[in-house]
C-alpha positions as CSV (number, residue, x, y, z in Angstrom):
1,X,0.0,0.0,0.0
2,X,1.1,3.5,-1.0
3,X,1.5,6.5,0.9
4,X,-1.2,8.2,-1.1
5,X,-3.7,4.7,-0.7
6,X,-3.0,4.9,3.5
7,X,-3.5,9.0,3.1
8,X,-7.0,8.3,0.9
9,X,-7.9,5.2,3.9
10,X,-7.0,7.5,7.0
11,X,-9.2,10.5,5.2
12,X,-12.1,8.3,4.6
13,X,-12.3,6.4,7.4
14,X,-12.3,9.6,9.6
15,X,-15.3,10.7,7.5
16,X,-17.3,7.7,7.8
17,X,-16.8,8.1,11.4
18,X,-17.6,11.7,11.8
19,X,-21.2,10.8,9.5
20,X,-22.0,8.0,11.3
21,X,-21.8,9.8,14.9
22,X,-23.3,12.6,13.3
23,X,-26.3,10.7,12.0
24,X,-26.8,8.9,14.9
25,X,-26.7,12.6,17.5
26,X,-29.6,13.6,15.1
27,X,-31.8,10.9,15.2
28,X,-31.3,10.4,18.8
29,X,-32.2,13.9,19.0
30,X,-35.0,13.5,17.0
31,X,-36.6,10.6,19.0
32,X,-35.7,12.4,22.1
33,X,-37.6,14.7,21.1
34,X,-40.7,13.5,19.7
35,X,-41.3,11.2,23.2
36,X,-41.2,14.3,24.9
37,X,-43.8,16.3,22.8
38,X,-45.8,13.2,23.3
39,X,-45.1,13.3,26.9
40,X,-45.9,16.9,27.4
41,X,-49.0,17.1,25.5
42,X,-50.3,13.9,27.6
43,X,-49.4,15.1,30.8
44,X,-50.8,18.8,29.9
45,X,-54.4,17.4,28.2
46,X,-54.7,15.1,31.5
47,X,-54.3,17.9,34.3
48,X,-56.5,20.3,32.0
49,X,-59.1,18.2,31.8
50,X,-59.1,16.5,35.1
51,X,-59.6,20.1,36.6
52,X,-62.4,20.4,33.9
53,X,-64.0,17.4,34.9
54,X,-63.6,18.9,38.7
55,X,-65.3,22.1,37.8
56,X,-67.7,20.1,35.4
57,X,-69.3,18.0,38.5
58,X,-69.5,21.0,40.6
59,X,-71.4,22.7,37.6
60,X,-74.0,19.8,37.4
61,X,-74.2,19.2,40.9
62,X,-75.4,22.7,41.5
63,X,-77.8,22.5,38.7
64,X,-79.1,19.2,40.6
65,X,-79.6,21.7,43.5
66,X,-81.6,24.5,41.3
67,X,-83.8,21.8,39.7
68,X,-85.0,20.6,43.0
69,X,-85.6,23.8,44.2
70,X,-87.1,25.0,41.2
71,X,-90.7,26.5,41.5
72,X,-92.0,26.2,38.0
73,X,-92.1,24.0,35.3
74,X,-90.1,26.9,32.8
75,X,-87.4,26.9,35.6
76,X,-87.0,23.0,36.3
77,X,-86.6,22.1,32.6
78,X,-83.6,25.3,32.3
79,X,-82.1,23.5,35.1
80,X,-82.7,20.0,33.8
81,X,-80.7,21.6,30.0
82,X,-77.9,23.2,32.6
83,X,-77.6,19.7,34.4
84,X,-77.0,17.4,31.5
85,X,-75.2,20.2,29.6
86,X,-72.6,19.9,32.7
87,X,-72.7,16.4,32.4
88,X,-72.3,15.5,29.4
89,X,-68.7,18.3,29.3
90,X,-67.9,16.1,32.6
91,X,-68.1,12.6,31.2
92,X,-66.0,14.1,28.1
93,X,-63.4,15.6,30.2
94,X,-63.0,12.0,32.1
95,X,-63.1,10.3,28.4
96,X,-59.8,12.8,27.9
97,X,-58.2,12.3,31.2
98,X,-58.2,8.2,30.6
99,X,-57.0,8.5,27.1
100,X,-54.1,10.7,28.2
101,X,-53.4,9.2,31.7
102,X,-49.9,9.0,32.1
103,X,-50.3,6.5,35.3
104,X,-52.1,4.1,36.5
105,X,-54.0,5.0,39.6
106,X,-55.5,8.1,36.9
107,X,-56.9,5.3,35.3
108,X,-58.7,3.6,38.2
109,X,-59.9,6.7,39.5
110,X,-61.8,7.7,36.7
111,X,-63.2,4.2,36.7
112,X,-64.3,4.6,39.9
113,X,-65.7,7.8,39.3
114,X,-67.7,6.3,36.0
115,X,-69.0,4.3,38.8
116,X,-70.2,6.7,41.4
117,X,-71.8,8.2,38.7
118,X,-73.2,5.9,36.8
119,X,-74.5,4.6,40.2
120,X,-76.8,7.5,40.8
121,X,-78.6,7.8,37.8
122,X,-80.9,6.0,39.2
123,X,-81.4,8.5,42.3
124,X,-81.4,11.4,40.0
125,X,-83.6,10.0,37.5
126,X,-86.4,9.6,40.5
127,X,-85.5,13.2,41.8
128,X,-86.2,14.4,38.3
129,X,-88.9,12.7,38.1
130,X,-90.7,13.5,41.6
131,X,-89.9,17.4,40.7
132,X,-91.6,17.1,37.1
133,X,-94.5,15.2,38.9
134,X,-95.0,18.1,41.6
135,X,-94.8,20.9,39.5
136,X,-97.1,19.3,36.2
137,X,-99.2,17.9,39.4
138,X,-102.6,18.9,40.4
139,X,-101.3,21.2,42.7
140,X,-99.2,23.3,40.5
141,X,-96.3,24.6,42.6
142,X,-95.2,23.0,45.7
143,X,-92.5,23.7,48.9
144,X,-89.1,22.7,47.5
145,X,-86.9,20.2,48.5
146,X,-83.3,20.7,48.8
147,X,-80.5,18.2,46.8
148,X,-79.3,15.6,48.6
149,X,-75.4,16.0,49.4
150,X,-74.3,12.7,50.7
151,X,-73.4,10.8,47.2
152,X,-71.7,14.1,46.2
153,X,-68.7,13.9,48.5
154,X,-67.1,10.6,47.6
155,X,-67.4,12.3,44.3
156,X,-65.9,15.1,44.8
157,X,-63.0,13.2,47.1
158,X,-62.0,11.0,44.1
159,X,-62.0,14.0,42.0
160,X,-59.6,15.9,43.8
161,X,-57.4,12.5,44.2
162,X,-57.6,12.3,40.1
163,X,-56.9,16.1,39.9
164,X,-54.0,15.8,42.3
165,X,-52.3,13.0,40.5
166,X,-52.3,14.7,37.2
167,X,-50.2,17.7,38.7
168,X,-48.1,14.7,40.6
169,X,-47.8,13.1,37.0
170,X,-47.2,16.6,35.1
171,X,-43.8,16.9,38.0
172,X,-43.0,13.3,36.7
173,X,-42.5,14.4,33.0
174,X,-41.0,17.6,33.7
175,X,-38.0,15.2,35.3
176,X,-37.5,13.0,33.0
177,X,-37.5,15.6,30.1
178,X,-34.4,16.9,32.7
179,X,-33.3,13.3,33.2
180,X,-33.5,13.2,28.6
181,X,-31.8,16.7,28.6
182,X,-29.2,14.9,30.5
183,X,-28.5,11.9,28.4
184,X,-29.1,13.6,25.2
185,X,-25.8,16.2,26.4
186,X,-24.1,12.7,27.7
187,X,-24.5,10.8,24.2
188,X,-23.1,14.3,23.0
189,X,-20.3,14.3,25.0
190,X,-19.8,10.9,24.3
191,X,-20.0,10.9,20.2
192,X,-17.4,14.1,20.1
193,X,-14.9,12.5,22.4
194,X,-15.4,9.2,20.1
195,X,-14.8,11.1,17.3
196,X,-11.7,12.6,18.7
197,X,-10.0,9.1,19.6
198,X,-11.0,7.9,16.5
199,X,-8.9,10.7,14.7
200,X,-6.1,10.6,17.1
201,X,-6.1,6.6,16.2
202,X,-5.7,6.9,12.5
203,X,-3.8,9.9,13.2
204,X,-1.3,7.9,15.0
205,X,-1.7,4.6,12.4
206,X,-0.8,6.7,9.8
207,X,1.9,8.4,11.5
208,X,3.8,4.5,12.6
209,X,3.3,3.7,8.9
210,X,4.1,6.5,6.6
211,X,6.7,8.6,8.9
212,X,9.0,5.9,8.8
213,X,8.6,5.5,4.6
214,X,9.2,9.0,4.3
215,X,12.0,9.4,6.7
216,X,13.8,6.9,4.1
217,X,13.1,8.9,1.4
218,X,14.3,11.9,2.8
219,X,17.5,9.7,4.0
220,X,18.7,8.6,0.3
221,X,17.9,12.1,-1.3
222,X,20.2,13.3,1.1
223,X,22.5,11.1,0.0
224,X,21.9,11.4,-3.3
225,X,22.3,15.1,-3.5
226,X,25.5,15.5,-1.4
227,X,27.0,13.1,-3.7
228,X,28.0,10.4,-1.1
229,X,31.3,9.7,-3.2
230,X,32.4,6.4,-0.4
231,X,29.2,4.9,-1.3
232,X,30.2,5.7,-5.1
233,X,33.7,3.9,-4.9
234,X,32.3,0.7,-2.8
235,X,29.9,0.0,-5.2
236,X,32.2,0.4,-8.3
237,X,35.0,-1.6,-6.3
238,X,32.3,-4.6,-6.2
239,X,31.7,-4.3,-9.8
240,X,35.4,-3.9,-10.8
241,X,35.8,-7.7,-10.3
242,X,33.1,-9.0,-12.3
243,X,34.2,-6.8,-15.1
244,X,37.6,-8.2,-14.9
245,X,36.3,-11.9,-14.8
246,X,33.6,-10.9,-17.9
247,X,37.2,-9.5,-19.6
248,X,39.2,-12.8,-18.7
């Protein structure tokens, strides 16, 4: 091999190198990346919408309240379209909160509160019910009855569990996108000082192999230019006797 072939070798396998841990910075980058917009924007929707949800009970609860205290018919059914308005934005908001739950103890609480509330249809469909009775009734209008509270409370307890572990699973993300900052530098670190040994390397290969060619070649023009004239008269004194015997 040539000085110019390990000069052409040394160059190239540098390059191929360089590519290869630059390729690899970028798509680890990339990935990096993409897992924490995904991250992000689950951790963000499910906080959002488990306060929604929150606010969303409250909402329909309170139109519970207004529709059993309601004194006409116009006023129970605005209540009744204000309840299942609040509802309906409620069980939408816990739809959200599951799909973008980031652990699981989200996802059993919102099953438990599908529960609870699925649990006291039945209660509110008789409520609703009674109220349309007693104000359609005979006797037109009638004392109202205040909303029941007790089945509200383990309702709103779970709520504010689901609402609290959002926020607990929103500080989760926000470490490991520092804990991904970190390995993303580290891999950096890593790929530039790999690059570095691996220039030093051939840097040294070629050095051990063509130093030494060229160190010879410096050597003989040397001695080819000061006109060595010793080396000159031993090598026509060893062809002086072959001549003589070609002669003979």
């Amino acid at each position: 091999m040539n000085v110019r072939t390990k000069l052409l070798t040394g160059l190239l396998a540098v390059s191929l190198t360089t590519l290869a841990l630059g390729i690899y910075a970028v798509r680890s980058h990339q990935f990096l990346s993409d897992i924490t917009a995904r991250m992000y924007d689950r951790a963000l929707m499910s906080s959002t919408h488990a306060n929604s949800a929150r606010a969303g009970f409250f909402k329909a609860d309170r139109a519970l309240r207004d529709v059993t205290a309601a004194r006409t018919a116009a006023e129970f059914d605005q209540a009744v379209t204000a309840m299942q308005a609040a509802e309906q934005g409620f069980l939408e908001d816990l739809e959200v909160v599951r799909d973008r739950a980031l652990d699981p103890d989200s996802l059993r609480l919102v099953a438990e509160i599908r529960g609870l509330h699925e649990d006291g249809k039945g209660q509110r469909a008789a409520t609703l019910a009674a109220m349309r009775a007693r104000l359609t009734g005979p006797a037109g209008q009638g004392a109202a009855s205040p909303a029941s509270r007790a089945g509200a409370q383990p309702m709103e307890d779970k709520l504010l569990s689901l609402v609290e572990n959002a926020a607990q699973a929103g500080f989760q993300f926000r470490e490991s996108s520092s804990a991904s900052s970190r390995t993303m530098l580290q891999i950096t670190y890593a790929g530039g000082a790999l690059a570095l040994a691996t220039s030093l390397g051939v840097a040294l290969l070629l050095g051990h192999s063509i130093v030494p060619s060229l160190r010879r070649l410096g050597t003989q023009l040397r001695e080819l230019a000061a006109g060595d004239a010793r080396a000159l008269r031993d090598h026509a004194a060893e062809l002086r006797p072959r001549e003589a015997a070609m002669v003979a």
